[in-house]
Structures are given as structure tokens and as C-alpha cells.
C-alpha positions in Angstrom: -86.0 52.0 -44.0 -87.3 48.8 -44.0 -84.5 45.7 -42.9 -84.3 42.3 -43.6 -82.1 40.8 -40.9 -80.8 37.1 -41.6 -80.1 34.6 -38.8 -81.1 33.4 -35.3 -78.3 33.6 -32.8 -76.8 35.7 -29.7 -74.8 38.0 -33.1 -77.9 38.8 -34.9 -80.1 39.9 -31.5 -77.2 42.1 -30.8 -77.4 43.5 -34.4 -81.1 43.8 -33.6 -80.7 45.5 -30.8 -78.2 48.1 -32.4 -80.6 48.4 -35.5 -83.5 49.3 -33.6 -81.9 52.6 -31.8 -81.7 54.0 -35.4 -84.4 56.7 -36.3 -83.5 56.0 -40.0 -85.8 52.4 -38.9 -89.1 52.3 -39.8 -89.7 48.1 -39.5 -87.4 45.6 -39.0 -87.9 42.5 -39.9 -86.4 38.9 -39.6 -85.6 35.6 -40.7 -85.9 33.2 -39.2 -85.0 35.0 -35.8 -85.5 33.6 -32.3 -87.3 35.0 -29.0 -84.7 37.3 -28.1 -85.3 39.2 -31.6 -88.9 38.5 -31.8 -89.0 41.6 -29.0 -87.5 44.0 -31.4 -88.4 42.5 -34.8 -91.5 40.9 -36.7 -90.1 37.4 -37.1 -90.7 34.9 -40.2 -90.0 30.8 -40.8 -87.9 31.5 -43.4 -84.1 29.6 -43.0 -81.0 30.7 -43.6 -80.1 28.8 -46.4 -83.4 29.0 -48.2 -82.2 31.7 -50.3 -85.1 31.7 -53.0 -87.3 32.0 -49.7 -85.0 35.1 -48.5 -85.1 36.7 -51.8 -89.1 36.0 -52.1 -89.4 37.7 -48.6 -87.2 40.6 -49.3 -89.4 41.6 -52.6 -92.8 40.6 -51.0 -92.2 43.0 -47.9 -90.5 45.8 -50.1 -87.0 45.7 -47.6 -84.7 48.4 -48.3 -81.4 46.6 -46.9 -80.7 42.9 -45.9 -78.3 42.7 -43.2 -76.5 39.2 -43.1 -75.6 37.4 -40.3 -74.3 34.1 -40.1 -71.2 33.2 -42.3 -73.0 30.4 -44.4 -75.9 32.2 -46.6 -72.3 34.4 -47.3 -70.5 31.2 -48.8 -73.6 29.9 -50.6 -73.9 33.7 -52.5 -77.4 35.2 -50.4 -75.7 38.5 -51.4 -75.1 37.8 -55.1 -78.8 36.5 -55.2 -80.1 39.2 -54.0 -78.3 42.0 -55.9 -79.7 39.7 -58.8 -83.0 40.4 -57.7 -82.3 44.5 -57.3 -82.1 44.6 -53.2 -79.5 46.2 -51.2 -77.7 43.7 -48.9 -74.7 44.2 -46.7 -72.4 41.5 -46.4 -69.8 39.6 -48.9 -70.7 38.0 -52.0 -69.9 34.5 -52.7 -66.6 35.5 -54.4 -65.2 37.8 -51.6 -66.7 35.4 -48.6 -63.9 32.9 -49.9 -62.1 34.5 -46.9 -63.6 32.4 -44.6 -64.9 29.5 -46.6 -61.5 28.5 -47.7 -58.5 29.1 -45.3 -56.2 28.0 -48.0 -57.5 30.6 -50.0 -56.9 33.4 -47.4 -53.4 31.8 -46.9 -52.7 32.2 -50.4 -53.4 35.3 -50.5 -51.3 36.5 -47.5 -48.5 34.7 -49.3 -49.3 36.7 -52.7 -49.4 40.4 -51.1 -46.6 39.5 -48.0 -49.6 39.5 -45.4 -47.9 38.3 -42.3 -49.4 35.4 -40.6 -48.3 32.0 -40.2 -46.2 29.6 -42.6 -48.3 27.2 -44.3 -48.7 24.1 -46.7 -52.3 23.1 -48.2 -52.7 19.5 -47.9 -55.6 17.7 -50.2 -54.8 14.0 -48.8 -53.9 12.5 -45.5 -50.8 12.1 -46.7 -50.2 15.3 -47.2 -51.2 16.7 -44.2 -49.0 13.9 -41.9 -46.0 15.2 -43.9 -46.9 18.8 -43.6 -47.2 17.9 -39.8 -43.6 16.2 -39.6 -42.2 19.2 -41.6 -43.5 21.6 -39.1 -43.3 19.5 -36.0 -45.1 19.9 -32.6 -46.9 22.0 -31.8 -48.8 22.3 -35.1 -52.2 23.4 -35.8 -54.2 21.2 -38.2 -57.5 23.8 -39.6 -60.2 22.1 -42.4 -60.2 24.2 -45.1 -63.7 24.7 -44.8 -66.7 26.5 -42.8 -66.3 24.7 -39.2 -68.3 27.4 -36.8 -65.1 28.4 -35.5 -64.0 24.6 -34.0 -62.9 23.3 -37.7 -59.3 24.0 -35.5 -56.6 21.7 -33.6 -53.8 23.1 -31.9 -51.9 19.9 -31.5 -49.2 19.9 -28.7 -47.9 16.3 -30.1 -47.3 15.3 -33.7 -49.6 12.3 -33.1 -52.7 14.3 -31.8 -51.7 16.3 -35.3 -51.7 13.3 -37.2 -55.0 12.3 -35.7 -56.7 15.4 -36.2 -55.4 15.0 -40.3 -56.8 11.9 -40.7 -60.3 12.8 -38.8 -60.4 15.9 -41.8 -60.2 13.2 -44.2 -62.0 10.5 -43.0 -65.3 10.7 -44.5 -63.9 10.8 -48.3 -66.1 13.6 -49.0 -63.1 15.2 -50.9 -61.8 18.2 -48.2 -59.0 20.0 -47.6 -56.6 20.6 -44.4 -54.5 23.5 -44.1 -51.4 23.0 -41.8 -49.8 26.2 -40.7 -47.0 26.5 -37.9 -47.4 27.4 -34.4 -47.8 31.0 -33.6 -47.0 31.9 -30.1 -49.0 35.1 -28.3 -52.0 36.3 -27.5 -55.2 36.1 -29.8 -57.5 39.2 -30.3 -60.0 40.3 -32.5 -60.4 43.2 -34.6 -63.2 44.0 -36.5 -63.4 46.2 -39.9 -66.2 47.7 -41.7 -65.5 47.7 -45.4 -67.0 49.4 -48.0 -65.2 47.3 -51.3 -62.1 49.6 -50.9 -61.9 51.8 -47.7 -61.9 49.3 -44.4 -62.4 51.3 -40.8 -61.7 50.0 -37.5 -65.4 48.5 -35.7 -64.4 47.9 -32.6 -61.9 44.8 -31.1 -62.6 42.1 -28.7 -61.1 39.1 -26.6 -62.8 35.6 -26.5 -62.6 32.6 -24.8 -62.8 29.2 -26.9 -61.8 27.0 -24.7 -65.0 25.5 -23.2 -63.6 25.2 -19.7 -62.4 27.7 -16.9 -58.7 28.0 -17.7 -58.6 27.9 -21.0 -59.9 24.0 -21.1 -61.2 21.3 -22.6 -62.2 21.5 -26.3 -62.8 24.4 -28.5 -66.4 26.2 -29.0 -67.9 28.7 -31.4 -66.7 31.3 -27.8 -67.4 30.8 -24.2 -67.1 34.5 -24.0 -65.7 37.6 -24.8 -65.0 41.8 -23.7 -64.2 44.6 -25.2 -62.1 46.3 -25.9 -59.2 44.2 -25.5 -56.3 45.4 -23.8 -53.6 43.9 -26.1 -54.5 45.8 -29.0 -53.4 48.6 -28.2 -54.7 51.6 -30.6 -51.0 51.7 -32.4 -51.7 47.8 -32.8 -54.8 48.3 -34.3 -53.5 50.8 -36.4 -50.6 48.3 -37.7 -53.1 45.8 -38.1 -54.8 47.8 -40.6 -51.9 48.9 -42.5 -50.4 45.8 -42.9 -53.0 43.1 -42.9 -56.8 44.3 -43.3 -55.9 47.3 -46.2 -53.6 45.0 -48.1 -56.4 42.5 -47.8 -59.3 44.6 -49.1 -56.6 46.2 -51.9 -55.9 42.7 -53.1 -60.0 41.7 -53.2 -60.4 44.5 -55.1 -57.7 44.4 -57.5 -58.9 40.7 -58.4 -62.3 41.6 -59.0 -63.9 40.2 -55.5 -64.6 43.4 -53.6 -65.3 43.1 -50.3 -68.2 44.7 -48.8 -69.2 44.0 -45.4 -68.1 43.0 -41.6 -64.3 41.9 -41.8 -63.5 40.0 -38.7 -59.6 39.7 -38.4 -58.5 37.3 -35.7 -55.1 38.4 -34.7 -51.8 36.8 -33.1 -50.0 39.6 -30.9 -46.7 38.3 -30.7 -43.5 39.8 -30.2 -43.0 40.9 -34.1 -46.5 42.7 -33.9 -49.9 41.2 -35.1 -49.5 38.2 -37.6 -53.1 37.0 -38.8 -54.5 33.7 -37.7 -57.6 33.4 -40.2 -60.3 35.9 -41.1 -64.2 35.4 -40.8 -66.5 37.5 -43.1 -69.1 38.3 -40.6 -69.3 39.5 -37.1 -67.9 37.4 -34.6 -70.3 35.8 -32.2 -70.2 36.1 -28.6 -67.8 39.3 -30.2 -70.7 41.1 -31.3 -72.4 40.9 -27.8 -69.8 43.4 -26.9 -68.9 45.1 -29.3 -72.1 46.8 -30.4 -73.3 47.4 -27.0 -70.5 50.0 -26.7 -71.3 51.4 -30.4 -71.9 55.0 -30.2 -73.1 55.6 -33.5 -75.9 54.8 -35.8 -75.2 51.2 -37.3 -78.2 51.1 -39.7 -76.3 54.5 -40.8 -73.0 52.7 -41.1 -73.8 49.6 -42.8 -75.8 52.3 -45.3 -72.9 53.7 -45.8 -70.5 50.7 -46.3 -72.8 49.1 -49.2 -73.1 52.9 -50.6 -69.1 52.5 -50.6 -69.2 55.8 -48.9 -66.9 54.9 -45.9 -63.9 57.3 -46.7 -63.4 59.7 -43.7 -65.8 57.7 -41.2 -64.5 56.7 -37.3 -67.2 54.8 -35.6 -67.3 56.3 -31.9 -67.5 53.8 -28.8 -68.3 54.4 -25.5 -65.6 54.2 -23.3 -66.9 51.3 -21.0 -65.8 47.9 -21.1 -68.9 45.1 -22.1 -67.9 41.8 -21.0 -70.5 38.6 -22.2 -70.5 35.3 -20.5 -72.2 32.3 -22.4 -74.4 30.0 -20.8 -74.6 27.0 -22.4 -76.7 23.5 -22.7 -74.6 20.6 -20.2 -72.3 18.8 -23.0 -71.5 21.0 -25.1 -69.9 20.7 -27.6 -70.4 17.5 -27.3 -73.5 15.9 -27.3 -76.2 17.7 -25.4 -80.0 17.8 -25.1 -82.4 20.5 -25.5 -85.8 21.6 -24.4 -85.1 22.6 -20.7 -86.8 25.1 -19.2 -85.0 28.8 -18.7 -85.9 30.8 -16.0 -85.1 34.1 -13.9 -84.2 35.9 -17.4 -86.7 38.9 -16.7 -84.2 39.9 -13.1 -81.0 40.0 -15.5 -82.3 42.3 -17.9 -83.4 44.1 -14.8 -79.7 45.1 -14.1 -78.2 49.1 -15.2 -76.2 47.8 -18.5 -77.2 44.5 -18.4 -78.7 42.8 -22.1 -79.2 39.1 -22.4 -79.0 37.7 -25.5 -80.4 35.1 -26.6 -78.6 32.6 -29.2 -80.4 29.1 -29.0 -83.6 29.5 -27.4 -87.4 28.4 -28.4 -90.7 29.8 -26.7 -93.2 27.1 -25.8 -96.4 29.1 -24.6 -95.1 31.5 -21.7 -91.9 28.9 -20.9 -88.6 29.5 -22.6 -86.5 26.3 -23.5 -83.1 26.0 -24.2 -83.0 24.8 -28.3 -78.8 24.9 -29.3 -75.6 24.7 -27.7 -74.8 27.9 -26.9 -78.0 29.2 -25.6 -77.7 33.2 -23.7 -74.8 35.4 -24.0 -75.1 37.9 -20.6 -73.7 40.8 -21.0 -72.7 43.9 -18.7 -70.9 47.1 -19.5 -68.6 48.3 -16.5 -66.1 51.2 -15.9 -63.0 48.9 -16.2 -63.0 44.8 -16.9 -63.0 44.0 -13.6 -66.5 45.7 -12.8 -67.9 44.8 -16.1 -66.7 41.1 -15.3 -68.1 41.6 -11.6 -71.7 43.2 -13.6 -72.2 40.1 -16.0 -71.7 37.4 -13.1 -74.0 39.0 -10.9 -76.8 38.9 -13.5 -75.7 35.5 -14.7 -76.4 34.5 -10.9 -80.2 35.9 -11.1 -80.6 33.2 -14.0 -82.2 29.8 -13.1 -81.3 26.8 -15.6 -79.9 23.9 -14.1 -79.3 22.4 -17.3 -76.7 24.7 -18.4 -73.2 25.8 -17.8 -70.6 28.6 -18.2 -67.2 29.3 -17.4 -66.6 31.6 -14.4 -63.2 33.2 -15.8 -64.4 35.3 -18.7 -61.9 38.2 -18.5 -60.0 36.9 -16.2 -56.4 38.8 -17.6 -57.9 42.2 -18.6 -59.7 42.2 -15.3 -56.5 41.4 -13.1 -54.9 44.3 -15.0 -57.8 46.5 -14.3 -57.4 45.7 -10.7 -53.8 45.8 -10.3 -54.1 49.7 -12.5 
């Protein structure tokens, strides 16, 4: 088969990684890609959301499948475009990626089929949102409605930091939503699905870190880092997870005529009452994926086959039973301001490590030099017999890389790998 993937970050080299193990592969291609993927893949100029350019280089290369990536080309309708056009793609179309382009349509539909997650109100002014903020009270978490690269998201401890993060939503008139949803106390996890329009199976689960400091500070990123699996999903909690929020979810697509095909990304709550759903994303999660497919057993050009065949019933992807833990290095400033072009050294004794993969999510080549070009720039990760060792494996090659303009937190892991030590 020939594949078309889409994208350019640390989630699509991972998916580029998995792909190329698959004997069903005969050329994989990408778009645009970056240095990381251009090792694995023959890599072309074309953006993601350049769709009539996607869709041109799907038919002029004769691709079998096109494998999406990054939530966006989703929203904007890649996949619709190219069905249009007669080629296979897995991911969402534009109708069924409303999951994550619209949180208050997500929310609605929890509401509809008795989804648990969080009590809401959809606010389309200000003054909307400050009352939905005094009717919940502190803390309160303020979302935009829209695509945000998983920071669109303000836990406020105080109802004016609430207030403040309502009025930033709405400041620029450009006619958005908020969607203000009560305080959920536990601990987050992710679990991923693979759905095929009407049978979802469990992909794997992961923990990240989107705090952008060491214990859990400063402000939120697109993930700092991540392992896998995560120790408080347990396999009865993924199970009830499933049956109560991803199958309703996929029913309810289905039933109104939006089926879902594609990566399912649940991020969970585990609270007392069980897992309550905090939003969904309609891709893979990214560092997530950095983990997650490094333990994958099975052929994932095979599954994603499979899903867009909607031939799914009966299938259990297999995982090694390792833990993969990823830390993120990223540019000084983020996600703030920060500068790029500095020069990345040392990568070539990481990769040298037993179960080590560096990833590579915002990086440019410049001659033989390799420059830092995005916020988030390598995901390191390391696969290890417990958390602990996997966390112990990731610093060690993160150690061996040589960029002074970058930064990364030094606690990724830091609760499953105390439980690993004290078990």
C-alpha cells in the first residue's frame, strides 16, 4: 500500500515510525513532514490546510490510504474532500470532527445520551460567561469553544481569574464561544479508541503533563510529557469508560448521521464516581502518541485498514507490556514567546540507547545542522520494565542531548514512577 501521511509534528513521526514496521507498506509518503519523518518517508511541501494540494498529491502519487494527523485538516473536512475525490482516508469527517471543534457540541451531546462529564452552560457573550462563572463559583474552568491546541483551557481557582479568562475569549469580537463547565476533582487520563463508524476498541491509554513547569506549573501546553499506560485506569476503568462514555458516543454519531471513523481520544476525569469525561479530541494525542505506539504490538497500517473498512468487530490491539515514558524538550519561552533556529546537537547518542526513539516535533534541517523551528521541538522517549526505569531510560538519553536553548520538565512520571518504586 501506498500512504499519504498528513502533518509535521512529534504524533505523526511516531505514526511514521509504527507505519513503516508494516509489511503491508510498500511507500510512505508525506506532507509536509519534518526531519524526523523524512528518515522513514519521502517528504513533500504540501501544508496541512492546503487541501486541494493534499487531494492533488494523493491522486498524482496513486496513495491507497491517507492517514490524518493533526486535528485541523479534520475540522476543515480533508476527509470529506478526499472521499469526494475516491481515496481512502482514515480520520473523521468534518461532520463527526465536531467533537473537538466545538466543545459545546460534545457537551450537548453528553447531555442528550446521559454521557457523564461535567455540568455545563454555553455562553455566546461575556456576559454570559461572567454569569455562568458566578452560578458555578470558584474554581471554574472557562474552555473556548473552539480548536485551541489543547491550551484553549483555564482552570480558574478565583472567580476573577474566571472572569478574566471570559473576557480574553471574547475580546477580539471575532464572534466565539466559551463553554463554562464545573470543577471536576481527580485525576486526568487518557484513553484512546479506534473506531470504525460503529464498533470503538480500546488503543492504548496514557498520562500527560500540561503544566509547563516541574510540579505541575506555570501555564498550560499542547503536553510537557506523557507514559503509558497509566496506572489509574485501571483495565475495569477502561472498560467502564467504554461502556458508558466512548460506545454511547459513537452510537449517538451514528444514529445522527455523523459516523465516526478514526482515532477517538477521550480525556478522562477519574474521580471517586468513576470516569466522567473532560472533552474529546478526534485525533491522536500528541506527546500521547509517543508512547503509546511504541508499545503497539500489532500492525497499525493493518488496523487503521481495518477501521475505515468498518471491519473492527472482534479486534484487541496487543501492547507490549513495558511502560514508554516521553519527555518534551522545548524552545526557552514556551508557550510564550520564544525564538527559533538554534542549533540541536548530541541527537545521534539518544537514539543510540536500547528503546530509546527521539521524536522530532518542531525541527528544520539546515545543511548537516538541525535547528529547533516550534515550540515543542523533541519528544524522548524510553520504554522500561516499570515507570520508574522507563522514567530513569528517557532522562538519561535526554542528558546525551546538547541544546542550550531548550528546556523540559524533570518530573515526567513522577506519581506512576513512585508507585513503581514503592511496589
Amino acid at each position: 500500500m501506498i500512504v499519504l501521511l498528513l502533518g509535521s509534528g512529534g504524533r505523526e513521526h511516531a505514526l511514521a515510525a509504527s507505519l513503516k514496521k508494516s509489511p503491508k507498506l510498500t511507500r510512505l509518503i508525506a506532507a509536509p513532514g519534518n526531519p524526523g519523518i523524512a528518515a522513514l518517508a519521502e517528504c513533500f511541501p504540501v501544508q496541512v490546510d492546503d487541501i486541494d494540494g493534499i487531494v492533488t498529491l494523493a491522486k498524482h502519487e496513486g496513495v491507497d490510504l491517507v492517514v490524518v494527523g493533526p486535528e485541523a485538516p479534520l475540522v476543515a473536512g480533508v476527509v470529506d474532500r478526499l472521499d469526494e475525490a475516491g481515496i481512502p482516508a482514515f480520520g473523521p469527517t468534518a461532520a463527526a470532527a465536531q467533537l473537538e471543534g466545538s466543545k459545546a457540541f460534545t457537551k450537548e451531546l453528553c447531555a442528550r445520551e446521559n454521557i457523564p462529564t461535567a455540568g455545563f452552560r454555553r455562553c455566546r457573550t461575556a456576559e454570559e460567561g461572567r454569569a455562568a462563572v458566578a452560578a458555578f463559583g470558584a474554581p471554574v474552568v472557562v474552555k473556548a469553544d473552539g480548536l485551541a491546541a489543547g491550551k484553549g483551557v483555564v482552570v480558574a481557582e478565583t472567580i476573577d481569574e474566571a472572569n478574566a479568562a471570559v473576557d480574553a475569549i471574547f475580546s477580539d469580537g471575532a464572534g466565539g464561544e466559551a463553554v463554562v463547565e464545573e470543577f471536576m476533582a481527580g485525576e486526568e487520563a487518557s484513553l484512546f479508541a479506534l473506531v470504525d463508524g460503529t464498533t470503538a476498541v480500546v488503543l492504548g491509554d496514557a498520562q500527560d503533563h500540561k503544566r509547563a513547569y516541574d510540579g505541575d506549573k506555570g501555564p498550560n501546553t499542547g503536553g510537557m510529557g506523557a507514559y503509558s499506560p497509566a496506572p489509574v485506569l485501571s483495565p475495569a476503568l477502561a472498560e467502564q469508560a467504554m461502556a458508558e462514555i466512548v460506545r454511547p458516543t459513537v452510537a449517538a454519531m451514528a444514529k445522527n448521521g455523523q459516523p465516526f471513523v478514526g482515532f477517538l481520544y477521550a480525556g478522562l476525569m477519574i474521580g471517586p464516581d468513576g470516569p466522567r469525561l473532560v472533552e474529546y479530541n478526534v485525533r491522536f494525542g500528541d506527546p500521547e502518541a509517543e508512547v503509546v505506539l511504541p508499545r503497539l504490538e500489532d500492525d497499525l497500517l493493518e488496523l487503521l485498514q481495518k477501521a475505515v473498512d468498518g471491519k473492527l468487530a472482534g479486534v484487541a490491539p496487543r501492547f507490549r507490556d513495558e511502560t514508554a515514558l516521553t519527555v518534551v524538550l522545548a524552545a526557552n519561552g514556551y508557550p510564550g514567546a520564544y525564538e527559533k533556529g538554534s542549533e540541536i546537537r548530541g541527537l545521534e547518542a539518544a537514539e543510540a540507547r536500547d528503546d530509546v526513539s527521539v521524536f522530532h516535533a518542531g525541527t528544520r534541517r539546515d545543511g548537516d545542522r538541525l535547528l529547533a523551528n516550534g515550540g515543542r521541538v523533541l519528544a524522548v522517549t524510553a520504554l522500561g520494565a516499570d515507570a520508574a526505569e522507563a522514567q530513569m531510560n528517557a532522562y538519561a538519553a535526554v542528558d546525551l542531548i546538547d541544546w542550550p536553548d531548550g528546556f523540559c520538565r524533570r518530573d515526567i512520571g513522577w506519581r506512576a514512577a513512585a508507585q513503581a518504586e514503592e511496589g
